[in-house]
TORLOMI-882445 format. One record per residue (C-alpha): x, y, z; residue number from 1. Coordinates in Angstrom, 1 decimal, always signed. Layout:
BEGIN
X/Y/Z/NUM
...
This chain:
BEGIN
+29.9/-7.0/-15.6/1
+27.5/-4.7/-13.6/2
+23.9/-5.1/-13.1/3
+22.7/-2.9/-15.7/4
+24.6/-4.6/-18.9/5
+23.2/-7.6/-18.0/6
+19.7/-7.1/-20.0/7
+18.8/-10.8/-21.3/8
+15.9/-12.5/-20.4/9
+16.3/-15.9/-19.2/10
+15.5/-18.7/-21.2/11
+11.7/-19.2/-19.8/12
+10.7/-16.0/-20.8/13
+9.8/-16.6/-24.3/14
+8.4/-13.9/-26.6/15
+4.8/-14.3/-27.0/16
+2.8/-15.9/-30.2/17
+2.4/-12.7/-32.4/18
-1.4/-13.1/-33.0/19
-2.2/-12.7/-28.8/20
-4.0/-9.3/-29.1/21
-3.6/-9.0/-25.4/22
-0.3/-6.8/-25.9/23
+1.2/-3.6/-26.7/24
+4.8/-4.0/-28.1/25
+7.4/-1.6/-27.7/26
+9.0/-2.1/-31.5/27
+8.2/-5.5/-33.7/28
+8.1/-8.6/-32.6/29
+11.8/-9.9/-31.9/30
+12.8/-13.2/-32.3/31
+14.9/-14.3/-29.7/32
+17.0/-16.9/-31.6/33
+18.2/-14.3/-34.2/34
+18.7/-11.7/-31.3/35
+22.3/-10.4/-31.0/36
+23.8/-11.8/-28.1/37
+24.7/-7.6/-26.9/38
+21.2/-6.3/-27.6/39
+19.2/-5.1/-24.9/40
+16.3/-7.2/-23.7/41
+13.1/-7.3/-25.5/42
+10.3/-5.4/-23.2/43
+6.4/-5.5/-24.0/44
+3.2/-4.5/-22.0/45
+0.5/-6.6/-21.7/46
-3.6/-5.2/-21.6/47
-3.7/-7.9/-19.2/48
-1.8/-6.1/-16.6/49
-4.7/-3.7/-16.2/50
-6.8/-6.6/-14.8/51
-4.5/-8.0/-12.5/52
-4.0/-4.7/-10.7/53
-7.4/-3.6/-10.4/54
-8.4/-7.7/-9.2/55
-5.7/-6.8/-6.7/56
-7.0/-3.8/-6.1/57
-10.2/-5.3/-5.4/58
-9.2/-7.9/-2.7/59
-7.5/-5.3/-1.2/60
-10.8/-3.2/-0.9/61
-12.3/-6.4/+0.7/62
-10.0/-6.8/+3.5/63
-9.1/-3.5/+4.6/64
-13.2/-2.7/+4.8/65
-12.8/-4.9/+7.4/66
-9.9/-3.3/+9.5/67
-12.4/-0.5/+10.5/68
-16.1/-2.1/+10.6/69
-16.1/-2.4/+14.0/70
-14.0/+0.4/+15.4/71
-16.4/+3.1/+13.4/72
-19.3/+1.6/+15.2/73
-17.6/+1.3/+18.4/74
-20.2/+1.8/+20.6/75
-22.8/-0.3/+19.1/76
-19.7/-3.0/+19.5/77
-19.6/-2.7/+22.8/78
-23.3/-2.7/+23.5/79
-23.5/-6.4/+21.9/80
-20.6/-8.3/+23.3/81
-20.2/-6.4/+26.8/82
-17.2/-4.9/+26.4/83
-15.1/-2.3/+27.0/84
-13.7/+0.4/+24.2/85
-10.1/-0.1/+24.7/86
-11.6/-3.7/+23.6/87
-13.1/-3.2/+20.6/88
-9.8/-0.9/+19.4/89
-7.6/-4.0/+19.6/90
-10.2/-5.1/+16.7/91
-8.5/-2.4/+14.3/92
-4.9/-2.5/+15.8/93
-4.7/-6.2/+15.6/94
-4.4/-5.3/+11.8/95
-1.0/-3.5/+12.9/96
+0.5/-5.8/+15.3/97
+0.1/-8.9/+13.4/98
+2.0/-7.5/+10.7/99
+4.7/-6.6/+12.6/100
+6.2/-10.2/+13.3/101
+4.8/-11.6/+10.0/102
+6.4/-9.3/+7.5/103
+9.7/-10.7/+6.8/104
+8.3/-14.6/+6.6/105
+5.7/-13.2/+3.8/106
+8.7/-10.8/+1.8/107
+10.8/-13.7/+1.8/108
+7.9/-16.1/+0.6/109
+7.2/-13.5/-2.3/110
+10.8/-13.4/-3.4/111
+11.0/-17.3/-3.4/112
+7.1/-18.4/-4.6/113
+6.1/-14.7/-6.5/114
+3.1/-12.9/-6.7/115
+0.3/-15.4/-7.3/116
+1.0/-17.3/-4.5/117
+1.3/-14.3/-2.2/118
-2.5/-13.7/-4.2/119
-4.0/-17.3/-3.4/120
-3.0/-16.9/+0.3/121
-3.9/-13.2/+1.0/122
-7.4/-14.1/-0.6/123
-7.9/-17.6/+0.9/124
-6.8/-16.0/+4.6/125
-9.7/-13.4/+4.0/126
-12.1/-15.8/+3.0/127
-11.7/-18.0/+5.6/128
-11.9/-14.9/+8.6/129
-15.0/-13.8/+6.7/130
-16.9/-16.8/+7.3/131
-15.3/-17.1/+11.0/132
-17.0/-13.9/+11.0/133
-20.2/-15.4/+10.2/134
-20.7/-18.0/+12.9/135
-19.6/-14.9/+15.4/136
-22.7/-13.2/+15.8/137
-23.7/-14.0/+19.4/138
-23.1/-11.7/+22.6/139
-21.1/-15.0/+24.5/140
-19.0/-15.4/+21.2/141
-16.4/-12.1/+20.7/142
-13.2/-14.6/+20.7/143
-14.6/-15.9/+17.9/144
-15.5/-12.8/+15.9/145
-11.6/-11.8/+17.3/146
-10.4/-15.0/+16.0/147
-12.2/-14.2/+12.3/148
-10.6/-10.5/+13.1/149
-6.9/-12.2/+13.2/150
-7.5/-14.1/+9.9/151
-8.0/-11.1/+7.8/152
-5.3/-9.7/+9.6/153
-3.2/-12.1/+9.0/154
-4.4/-11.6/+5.1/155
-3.4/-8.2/+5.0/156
+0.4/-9.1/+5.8/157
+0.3/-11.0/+2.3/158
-1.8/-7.2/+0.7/159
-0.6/-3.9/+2.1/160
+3.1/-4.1/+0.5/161
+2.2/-5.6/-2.8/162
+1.4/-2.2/-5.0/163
+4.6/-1.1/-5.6/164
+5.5/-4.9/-6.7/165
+2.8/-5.3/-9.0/166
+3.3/-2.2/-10.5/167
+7.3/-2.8/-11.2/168
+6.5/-6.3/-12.7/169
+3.8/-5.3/-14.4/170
+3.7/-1.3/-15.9/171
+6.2/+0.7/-17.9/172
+8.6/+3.3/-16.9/173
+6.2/+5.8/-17.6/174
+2.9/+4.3/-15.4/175
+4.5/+2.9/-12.6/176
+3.5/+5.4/-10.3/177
+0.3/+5.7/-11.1/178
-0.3/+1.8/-11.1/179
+0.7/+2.0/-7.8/180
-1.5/+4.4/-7.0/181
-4.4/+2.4/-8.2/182
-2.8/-0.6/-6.4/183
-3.1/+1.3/-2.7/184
-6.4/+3.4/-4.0/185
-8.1/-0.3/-3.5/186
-7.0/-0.5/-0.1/187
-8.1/+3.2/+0.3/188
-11.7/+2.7/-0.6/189
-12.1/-0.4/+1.3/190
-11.4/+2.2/+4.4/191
-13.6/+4.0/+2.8/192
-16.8/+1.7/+2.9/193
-15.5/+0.5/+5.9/194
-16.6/+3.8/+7.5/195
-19.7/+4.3/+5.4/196
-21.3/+1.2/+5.2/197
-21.4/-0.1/+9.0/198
-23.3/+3.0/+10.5/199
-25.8/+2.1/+7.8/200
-26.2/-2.1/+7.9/201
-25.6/-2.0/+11.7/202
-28.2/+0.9/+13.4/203
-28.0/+1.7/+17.2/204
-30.8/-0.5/+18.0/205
-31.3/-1.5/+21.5/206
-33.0/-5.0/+20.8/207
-30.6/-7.3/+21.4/208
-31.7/-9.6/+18.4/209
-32.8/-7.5/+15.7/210
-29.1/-6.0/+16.5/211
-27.7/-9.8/+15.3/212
-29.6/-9.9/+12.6/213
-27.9/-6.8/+11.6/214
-24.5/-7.9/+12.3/215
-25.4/-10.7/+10.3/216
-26.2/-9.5/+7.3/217
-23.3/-7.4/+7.4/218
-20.7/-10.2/+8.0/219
-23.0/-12.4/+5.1/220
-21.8/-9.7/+2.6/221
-18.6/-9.7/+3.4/222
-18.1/-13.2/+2.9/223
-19.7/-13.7/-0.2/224
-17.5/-10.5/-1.6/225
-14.5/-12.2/-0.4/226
-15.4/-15.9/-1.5/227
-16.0/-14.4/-5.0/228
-12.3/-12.5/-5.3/229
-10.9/-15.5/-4.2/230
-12.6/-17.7/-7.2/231
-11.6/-14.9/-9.3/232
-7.7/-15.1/-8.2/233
-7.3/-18.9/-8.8/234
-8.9/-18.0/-12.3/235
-7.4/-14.7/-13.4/236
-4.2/-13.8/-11.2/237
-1.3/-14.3/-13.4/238
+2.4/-14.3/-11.5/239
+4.1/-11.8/-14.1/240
+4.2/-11.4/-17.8/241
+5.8/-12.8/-20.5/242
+8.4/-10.4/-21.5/243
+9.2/-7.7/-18.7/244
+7.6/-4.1/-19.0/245
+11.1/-2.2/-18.3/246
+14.7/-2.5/-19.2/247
+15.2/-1.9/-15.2/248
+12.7/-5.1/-14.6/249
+14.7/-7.0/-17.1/250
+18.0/-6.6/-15.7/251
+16.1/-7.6/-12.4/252
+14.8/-11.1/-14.4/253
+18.4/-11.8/-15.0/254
+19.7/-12.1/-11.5/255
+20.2/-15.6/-11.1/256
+18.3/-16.6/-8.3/257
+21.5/-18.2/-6.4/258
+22.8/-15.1/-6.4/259
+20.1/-13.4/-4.6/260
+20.1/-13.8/-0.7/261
+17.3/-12.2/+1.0/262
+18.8/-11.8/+4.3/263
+21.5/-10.0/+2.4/264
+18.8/-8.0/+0.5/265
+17.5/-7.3/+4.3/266
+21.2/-5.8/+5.2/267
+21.6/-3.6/+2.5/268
+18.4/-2.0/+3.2/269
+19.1/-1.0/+6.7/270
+23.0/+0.7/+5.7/271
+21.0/+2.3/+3.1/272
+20.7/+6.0/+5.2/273
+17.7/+7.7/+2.9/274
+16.3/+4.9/+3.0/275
+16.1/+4.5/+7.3/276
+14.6/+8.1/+7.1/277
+12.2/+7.5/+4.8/278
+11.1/+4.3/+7.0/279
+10.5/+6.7/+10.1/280
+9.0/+9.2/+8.1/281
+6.7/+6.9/+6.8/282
+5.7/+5.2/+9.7/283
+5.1/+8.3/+11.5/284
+2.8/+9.6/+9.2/285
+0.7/+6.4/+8.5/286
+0.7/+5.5/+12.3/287
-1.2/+9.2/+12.8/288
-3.7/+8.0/+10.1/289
-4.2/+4.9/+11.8/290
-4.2/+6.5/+15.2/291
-7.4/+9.1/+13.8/292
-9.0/+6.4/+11.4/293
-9.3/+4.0/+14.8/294
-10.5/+6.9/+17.4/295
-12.9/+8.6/+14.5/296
-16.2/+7.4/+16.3/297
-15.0/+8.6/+19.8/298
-14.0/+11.6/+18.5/299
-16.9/+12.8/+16.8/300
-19.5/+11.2/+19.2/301
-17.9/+13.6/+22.0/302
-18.7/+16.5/+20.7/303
-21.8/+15.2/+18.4/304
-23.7/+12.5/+20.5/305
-26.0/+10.3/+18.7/306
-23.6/+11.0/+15.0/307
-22.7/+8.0/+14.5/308
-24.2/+8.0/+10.7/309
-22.3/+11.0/+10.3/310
-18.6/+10.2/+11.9/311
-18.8/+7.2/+9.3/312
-19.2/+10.2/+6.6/313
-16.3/+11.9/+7.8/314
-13.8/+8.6/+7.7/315
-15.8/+8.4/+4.4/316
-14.4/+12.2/+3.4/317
-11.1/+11.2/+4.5/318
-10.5/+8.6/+2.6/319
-12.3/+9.9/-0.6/320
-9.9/+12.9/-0.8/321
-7.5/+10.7/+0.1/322
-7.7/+8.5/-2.9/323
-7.9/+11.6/-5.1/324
-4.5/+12.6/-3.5/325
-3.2/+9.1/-4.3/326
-4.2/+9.1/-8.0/327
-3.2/+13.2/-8.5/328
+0.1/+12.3/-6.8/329
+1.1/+9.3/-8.9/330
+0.2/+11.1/-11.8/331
+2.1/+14.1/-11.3/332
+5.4/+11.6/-10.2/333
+4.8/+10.4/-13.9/334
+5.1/+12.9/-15.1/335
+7.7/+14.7/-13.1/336
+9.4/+12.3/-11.5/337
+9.8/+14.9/-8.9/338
+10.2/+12.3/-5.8/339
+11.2/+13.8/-2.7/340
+9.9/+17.3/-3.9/341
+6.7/+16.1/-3.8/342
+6.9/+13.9/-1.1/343
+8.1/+16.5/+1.4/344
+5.1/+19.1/+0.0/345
+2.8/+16.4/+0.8/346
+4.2/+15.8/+4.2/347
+4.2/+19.3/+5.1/348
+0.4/+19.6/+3.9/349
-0.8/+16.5/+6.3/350
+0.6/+18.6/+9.2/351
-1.5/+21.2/+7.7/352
-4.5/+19.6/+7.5/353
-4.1/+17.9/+10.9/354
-3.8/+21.0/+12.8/355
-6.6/+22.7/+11.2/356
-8.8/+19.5/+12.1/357
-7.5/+19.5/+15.8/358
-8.2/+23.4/+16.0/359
-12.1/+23.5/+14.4/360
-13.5/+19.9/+16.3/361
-14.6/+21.1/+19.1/362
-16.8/+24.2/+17.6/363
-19.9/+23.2/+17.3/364
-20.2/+22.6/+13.2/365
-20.3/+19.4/+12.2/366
-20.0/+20.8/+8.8/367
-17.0/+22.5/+8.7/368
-15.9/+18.9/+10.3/369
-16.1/+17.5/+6.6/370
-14.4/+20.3/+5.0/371
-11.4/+20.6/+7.4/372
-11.3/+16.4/+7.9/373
-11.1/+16.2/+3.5/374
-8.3/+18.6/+3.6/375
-6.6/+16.2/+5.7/376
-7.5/+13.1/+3.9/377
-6.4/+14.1/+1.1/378
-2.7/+14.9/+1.8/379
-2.4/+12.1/+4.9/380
-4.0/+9.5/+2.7/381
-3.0/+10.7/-0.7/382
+1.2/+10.3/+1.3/383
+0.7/+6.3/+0.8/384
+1.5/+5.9/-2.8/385
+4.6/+8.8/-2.3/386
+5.8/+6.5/+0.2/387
+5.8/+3.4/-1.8/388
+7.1/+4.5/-4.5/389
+10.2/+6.9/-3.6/390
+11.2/+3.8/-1.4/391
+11.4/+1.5/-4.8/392
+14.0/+4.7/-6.3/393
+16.0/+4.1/-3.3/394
+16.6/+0.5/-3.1/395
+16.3/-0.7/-6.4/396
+17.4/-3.2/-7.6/397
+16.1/-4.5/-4.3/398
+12.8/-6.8/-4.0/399
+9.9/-3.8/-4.0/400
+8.4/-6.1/-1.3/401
+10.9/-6.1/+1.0/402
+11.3/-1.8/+0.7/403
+7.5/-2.1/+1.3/404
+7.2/-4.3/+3.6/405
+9.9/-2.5/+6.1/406
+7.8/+0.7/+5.4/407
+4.6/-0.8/+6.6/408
+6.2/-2.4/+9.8/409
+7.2/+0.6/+10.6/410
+4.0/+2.2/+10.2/411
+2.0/-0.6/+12.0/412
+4.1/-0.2/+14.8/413
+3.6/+3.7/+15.2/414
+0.3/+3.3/+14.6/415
-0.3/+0.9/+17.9/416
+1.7/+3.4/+19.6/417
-0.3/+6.3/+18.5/418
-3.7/+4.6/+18.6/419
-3.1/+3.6/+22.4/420
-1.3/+7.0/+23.5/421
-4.0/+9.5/+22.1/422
-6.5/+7.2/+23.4/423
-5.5/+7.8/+26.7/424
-4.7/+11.6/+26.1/425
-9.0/+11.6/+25.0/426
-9.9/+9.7/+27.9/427
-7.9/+11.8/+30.1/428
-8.1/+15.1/+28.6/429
-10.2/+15.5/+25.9/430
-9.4/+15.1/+22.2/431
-7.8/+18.3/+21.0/432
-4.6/+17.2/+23.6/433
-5.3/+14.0/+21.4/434
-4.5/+15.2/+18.2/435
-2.2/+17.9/+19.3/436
+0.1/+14.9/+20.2/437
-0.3/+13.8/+16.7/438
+0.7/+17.4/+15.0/439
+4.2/+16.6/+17.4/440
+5.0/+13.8/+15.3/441
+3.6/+15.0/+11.9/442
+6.1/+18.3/+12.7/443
+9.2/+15.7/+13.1/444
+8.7/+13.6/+10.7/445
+8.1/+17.2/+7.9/446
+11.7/+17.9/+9.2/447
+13.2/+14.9/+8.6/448
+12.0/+14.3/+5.1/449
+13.8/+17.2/+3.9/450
+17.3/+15.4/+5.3/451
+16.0/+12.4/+2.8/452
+18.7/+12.3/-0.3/453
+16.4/+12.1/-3.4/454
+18.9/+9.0/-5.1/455
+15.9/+8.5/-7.9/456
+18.3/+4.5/-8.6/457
+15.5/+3.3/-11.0/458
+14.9/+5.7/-12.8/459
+18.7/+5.8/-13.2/460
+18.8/+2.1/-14.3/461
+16.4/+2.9/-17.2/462
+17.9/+6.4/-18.6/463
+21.4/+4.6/-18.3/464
+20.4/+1.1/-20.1/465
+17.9/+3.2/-22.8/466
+21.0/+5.4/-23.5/467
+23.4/+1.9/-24.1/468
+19.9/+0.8/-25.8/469
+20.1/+3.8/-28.6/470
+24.2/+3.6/-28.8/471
+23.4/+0.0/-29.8/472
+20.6/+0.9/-32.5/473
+23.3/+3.4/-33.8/474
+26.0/+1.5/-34.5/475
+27.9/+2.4/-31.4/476
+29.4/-0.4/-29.0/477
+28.9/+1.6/-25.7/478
+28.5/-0.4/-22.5/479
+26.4/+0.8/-19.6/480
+28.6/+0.4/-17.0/481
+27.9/+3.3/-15.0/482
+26.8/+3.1/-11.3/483
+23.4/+3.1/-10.1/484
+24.4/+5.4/-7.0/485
+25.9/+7.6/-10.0/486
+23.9/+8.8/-12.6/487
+25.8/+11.6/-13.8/488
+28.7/+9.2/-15.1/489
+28.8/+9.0/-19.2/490
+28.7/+5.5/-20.3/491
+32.3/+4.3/-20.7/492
+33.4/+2.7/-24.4/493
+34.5/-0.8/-24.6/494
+38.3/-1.3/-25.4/495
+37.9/-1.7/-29.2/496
């Protein structure tokens, strides 16, 4: 029998008591024990689902604020624990090369323990580096602020894959992508008060003390934000619904879990070709986010001394086009399910964007800074949900942690690269060299996204098991036995 006939839902998922007004059913109730044995699974969405992806959207906010509070204020860093630059950047790219190794130990503990568990650790890790955080705040003590650094690191290991998840578990066919997008649009505006809200809380003060208070108050609301998502997951966060939102997420349920071997899951991943490209392609872009979100501040202070307020701002513009990207673009894949068409537009606009901003830094107008730094913002940042999402149509019915997690490796690990090369290419020769270098890599990967295959497997699974859905409801025995990796084949009658 192939994946897609098998639409049951096991035995634990029973259907909910009919007076919970916390649900929108797709059709009447169905009782389970009068169910025909060759019906397809029942599927419901909860109002619940809304909360759990904006509470993880929220403790996603919380940690990645972090991931750029002291690189956007880099100087001012420096200036309080006696250190060098180079220094004070491993502070951001820590983020990346902690995930690196940790990736496949956290995908493997989400496919064995689930989402609430992934939830209780990811909060309880940021918590905990928060308050690290707290008791950090004298010039001799920078291995421990870097020790509180790793924590919420290691916390984001257990975050930055987890929207494309949710969303599957959680949404309906027809709001996936754009619960996705809401899922990464957390992480988005935590970057984004992570470059606003430091200039502010922490001034360029010379006074070595009134600068710790500052740093302390900054760090004391951080903590109290995280301690209070964290109370809120162990209250609210819920590992998955009652009744699955999708025909595709049913058959999905009904894998026994004996059958399911993550290293084998692992394997298929990297023999599936699209896939591999859309990994590098990924990771190319996002590393050149990373690479300009982490050098911002030197950027702009070499050609605008004493801006610090304002090079906050700009990683503030970035991000906030950015997140209007990320909600247009998983609105429009809704609606269009145009995947790779969009995808590849959006690609081809970040390298857009990123030459203009290379070509108008150095003249003189801070202005036109913000206008041609939101241009890129919106496309580089609004390319995150794309990503996600087209790499759940490619692998499904694989574990959408996995497909994410492999993305964001490989992102993390361009992102070191790129950080530390343009860097060197500012210190050494200025930062238009710097993001010229960048525009390389945005130009290779635009190129190899059009050789992606656009095999939309998901979206397949559901249009194949609705259509044996309706030939059931009609009276018709048909069996949908047709291949994912072939969508175009009519479902093929049982022998009567």
């Amino acid at each position: 029998m192939s994946p897609i006939e098998r639409t049951a839902v096991p035995s634990g998922d029973a259907a909910p008591d009919a007076k919970d007004d916390s649900e929108i059913g797709v059709g009447p109730p169905v009782d389970e024990a009068a169910q025909r044995a060759d019906e397809p699974a029942p599927t419901r969405l909860y109002k619940r689902r809304w909360m759990i992806v904006l509470l993880f959207s929220s403790y996603s906010l919380c940690n990645s604020f972090q991931w750029i509070q002291y690189g956007i204020i880099n100087n001012i860093f420096m200036k309080f624990y006696n250190v060098d630059a180079f220094t004070i950047d491993w502070m951001s790219m820590i983020y990346m090369l902690t995930y690196i190794p940790f990736i496949f130990p956290v995908t493997w503990l989400l496919d064995k323990k689930g989402l609430r568990v992934i939830a209780l650790v990811a909060t309880a890790l940021n918590c905990a580096g928060t308050w690290i955080k707290v008791a950090s705040v004298k010039p001799n003590l920078f291995p421990v602020t870097f020790l509180g650094q790793f924590c919420c690191s290691f916390a984001q290991v257990f975050i930055l894959g987890m929207p494309s998840r949710i969303a599957s578990v959680w949404f309906g066919s027809e709001e996936v992508s754009t619960a996705c997008s809401i899922g990464v649009f957390g992480n988005q505006l935590g970057i984004a008060i992570g470059f606003l809200l430091p200039p502010i809380l922490v001034p360029n003060v010379d006074d070595v003390d009134e600068l710790a208070h500052h740093i302390s108050i900054m760090f004391y609301i951080t903590a109290g934000v995280a301690t209070l998502l964290f109370i809120l997951v162990v209250i609210v966060f819920q590992e998955r619904p009652k009744l699955p939102p999708t025909l595709a997420q049913a058959t999905a349920r009904s894998i026994p879990p004996e059958d399911y071997s993550y290293t084998a899951s692992i394997l298929r991943l990297l023999r599936n070709r699209p896939f591999i490209l859309l990994i590098i392609t990924y990771g190319l872009n996002v590393g050149c986010f990373y690479a300009v979100g982490t050098l911002l501040n030197r950027m702009i202070i070499e050609h605008y001394p004493g801006e610090e307020v304002n090079a906050g701002r700009i990683g503030l513009t970035i991000v906030i086009a950015g997140m209007v990207g990320s909600l247009i673009c998983g609105i429009w894949l809704d609606k269009t399910k145009t995947y790779k068409q969009t995808t590849l537009a959006v690609y081809f606009m970040s390298l857009v964007g990123m030459i203009i901003y290379a070509s108008t830094l150095n003249l003189g107008h801070l202005w036109l800074v913000f206008v041609t730094a939101g241009l890129l913002g919106f496309f580089m940042t609004g390319y995150l949900p794309l990503g996600f999402e087209f790499a759940v149509e490619l692998t499904y019915p694989e574990c959408e942690g996995t497909s994410s997690g492999l993305l964001n490796c490989c992102a993390q690990v361009f992102g070191i690269i790129f950080t530390i090369c343009q860097g060197k290419i500012i210190d050494g020769f200025g930062t238009l060299p710097g993001n010229i270098f960048l525009c390389v890599f945005l130009l290779i990967g635009t190129i190899m996204t059009g050789f992606i295959k656009s095999d939309l497997r998901r979206q397949n699974a559901n249009r194949v098991a609705k259509a044996a859905a309706e030939k059931l409801m009609s009276g018709q025995d048909y069996g949908a036995t047709a291949l994912i990796s072939q969508p175009d084949a009519p479902p093929a009658k049982h022998n009567q």
